[in-house]
N, C-alpha and C positions, 0 to 999 in steps of 0.2 A: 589450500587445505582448510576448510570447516573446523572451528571449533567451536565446542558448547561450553558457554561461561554463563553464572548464575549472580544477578546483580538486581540493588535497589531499581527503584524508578531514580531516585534521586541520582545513583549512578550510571543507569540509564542516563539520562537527561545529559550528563556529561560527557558519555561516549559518543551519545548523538551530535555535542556542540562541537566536537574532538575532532570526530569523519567529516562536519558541515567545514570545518574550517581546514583541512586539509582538502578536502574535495576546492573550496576556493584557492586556497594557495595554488594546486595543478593548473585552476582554470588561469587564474594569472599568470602563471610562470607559461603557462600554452600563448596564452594572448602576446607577452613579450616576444616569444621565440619562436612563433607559428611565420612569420613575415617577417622581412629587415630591409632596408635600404642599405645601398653601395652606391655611392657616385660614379660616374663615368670616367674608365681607366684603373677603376680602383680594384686591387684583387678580391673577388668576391667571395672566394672560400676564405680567405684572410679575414673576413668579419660575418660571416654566415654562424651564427648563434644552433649551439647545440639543439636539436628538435628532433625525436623519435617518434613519428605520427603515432603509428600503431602503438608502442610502449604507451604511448599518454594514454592514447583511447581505453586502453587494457586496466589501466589503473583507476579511469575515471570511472568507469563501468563496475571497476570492482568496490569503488566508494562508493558508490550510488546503490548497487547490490545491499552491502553493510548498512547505509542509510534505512532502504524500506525494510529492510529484517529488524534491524532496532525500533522502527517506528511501529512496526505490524506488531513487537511482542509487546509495546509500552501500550500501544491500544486494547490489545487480548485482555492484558495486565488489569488496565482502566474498566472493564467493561466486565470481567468475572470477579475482579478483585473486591469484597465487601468490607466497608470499613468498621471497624467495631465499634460497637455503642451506635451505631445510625442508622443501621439499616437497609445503606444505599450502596452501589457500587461507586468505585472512585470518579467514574465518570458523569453519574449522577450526580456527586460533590461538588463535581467543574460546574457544577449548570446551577446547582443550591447556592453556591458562595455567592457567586454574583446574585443573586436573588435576594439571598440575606442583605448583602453590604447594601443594595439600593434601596431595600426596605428601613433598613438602620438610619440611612442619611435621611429618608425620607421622615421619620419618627426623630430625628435629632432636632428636625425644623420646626415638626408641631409640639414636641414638650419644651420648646423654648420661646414661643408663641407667650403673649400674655392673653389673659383670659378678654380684655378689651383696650385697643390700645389705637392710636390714632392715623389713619389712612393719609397716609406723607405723599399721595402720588403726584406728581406734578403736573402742572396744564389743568389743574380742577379749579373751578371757583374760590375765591380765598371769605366767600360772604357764607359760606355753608362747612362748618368744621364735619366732615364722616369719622363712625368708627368704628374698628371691625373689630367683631366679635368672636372669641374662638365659639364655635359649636359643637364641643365637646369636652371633655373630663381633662383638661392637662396632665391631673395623674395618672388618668390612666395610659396619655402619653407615653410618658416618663416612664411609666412600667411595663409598657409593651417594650417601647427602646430599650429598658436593661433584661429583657427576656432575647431580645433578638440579639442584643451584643454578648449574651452568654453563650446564646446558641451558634453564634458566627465562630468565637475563641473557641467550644467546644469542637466543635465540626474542623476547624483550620487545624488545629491541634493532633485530634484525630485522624486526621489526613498525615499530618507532617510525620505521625509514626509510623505510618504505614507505608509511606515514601522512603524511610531511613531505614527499617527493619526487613520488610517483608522480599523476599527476593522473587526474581524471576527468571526463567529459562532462554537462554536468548542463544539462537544455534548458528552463529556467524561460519 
């Protein structure tokens, strides 16, 4: 029997870890109990391990059912769901964050950069000192990096409410 229950993504996400890890437990407990060995002479129903083909099959089938409906509503969710103050869908988000964070690392490295500082690489002549020069503003480095790590915490943030508060329709 079908029922309609209304939950975060956040609680999503655990219902879905819920069904993955029972859907494993069956496939294990099938794997132990699907085949057995018995020695020769030895009575074989006397150690024949309880296995109900069809019951398993029924059950796996109906975790795997529960599976893509939870996953089909967290993606509906991710893809209509806009987050506030961004402007983007949640799924847009997925694809911004990492964008942010590689940009952030990337800017952590140039405003920490000296403006000229001396080429350590190995295997170069030791008769000739190099030295590399930044070719650009360190400050403004430094300020594009705390403009992107505002907007990374903003954006994570604003997600993380929308993941906690906002519910969805999910018709198991």
């Amino acid at each position: 029997m079908r029922e309609i229950m209304y939950c975060t993504s956040s609680e999503a996400a655990k219902l879905l870890r819920k069904l993955n890890e029972e859907r494993n437990d069956l496939l294990a407990m099938e794997e132990q109990s699907c085949t057995f060995l018995a020695s020769l002479g030895e009575d074989v129903e006397s150690v024949r391990p309880v296995y109900q083909f069809g019951e398993i099959q029924e059950k796996l089938a109906e975790l795997e059912r529960k599976i893509r409906v939870v996953k089909h509503a967290v993606n509906q969710f991710n893809v209509t769901q806009v987050v506030p103050g961004t402007e983007m869908t949640i799924d847009q988000l997925l694809v911004y964050i990492p964008q942010l964070t590689q940009q952030k690392q990337k800017l952590s490295v140039m405003k920490s950069r000296l403006p000229k500082q001396r080429d350590m690489t190995f295997g170069r002549s030791q008769t000739m000192i190099d030295y590399c020069y930044a070719n650009y503003e360190i400050s403004e480095a430094e300020a594009a990096w705390q403009r992107v790590s505002d907007e990374l915490a903003n954006v994570q943030t604003a997600l993380d409410v929308v993941n906690n508060t906002v519910t969805m329709e999910i018709d198991l």
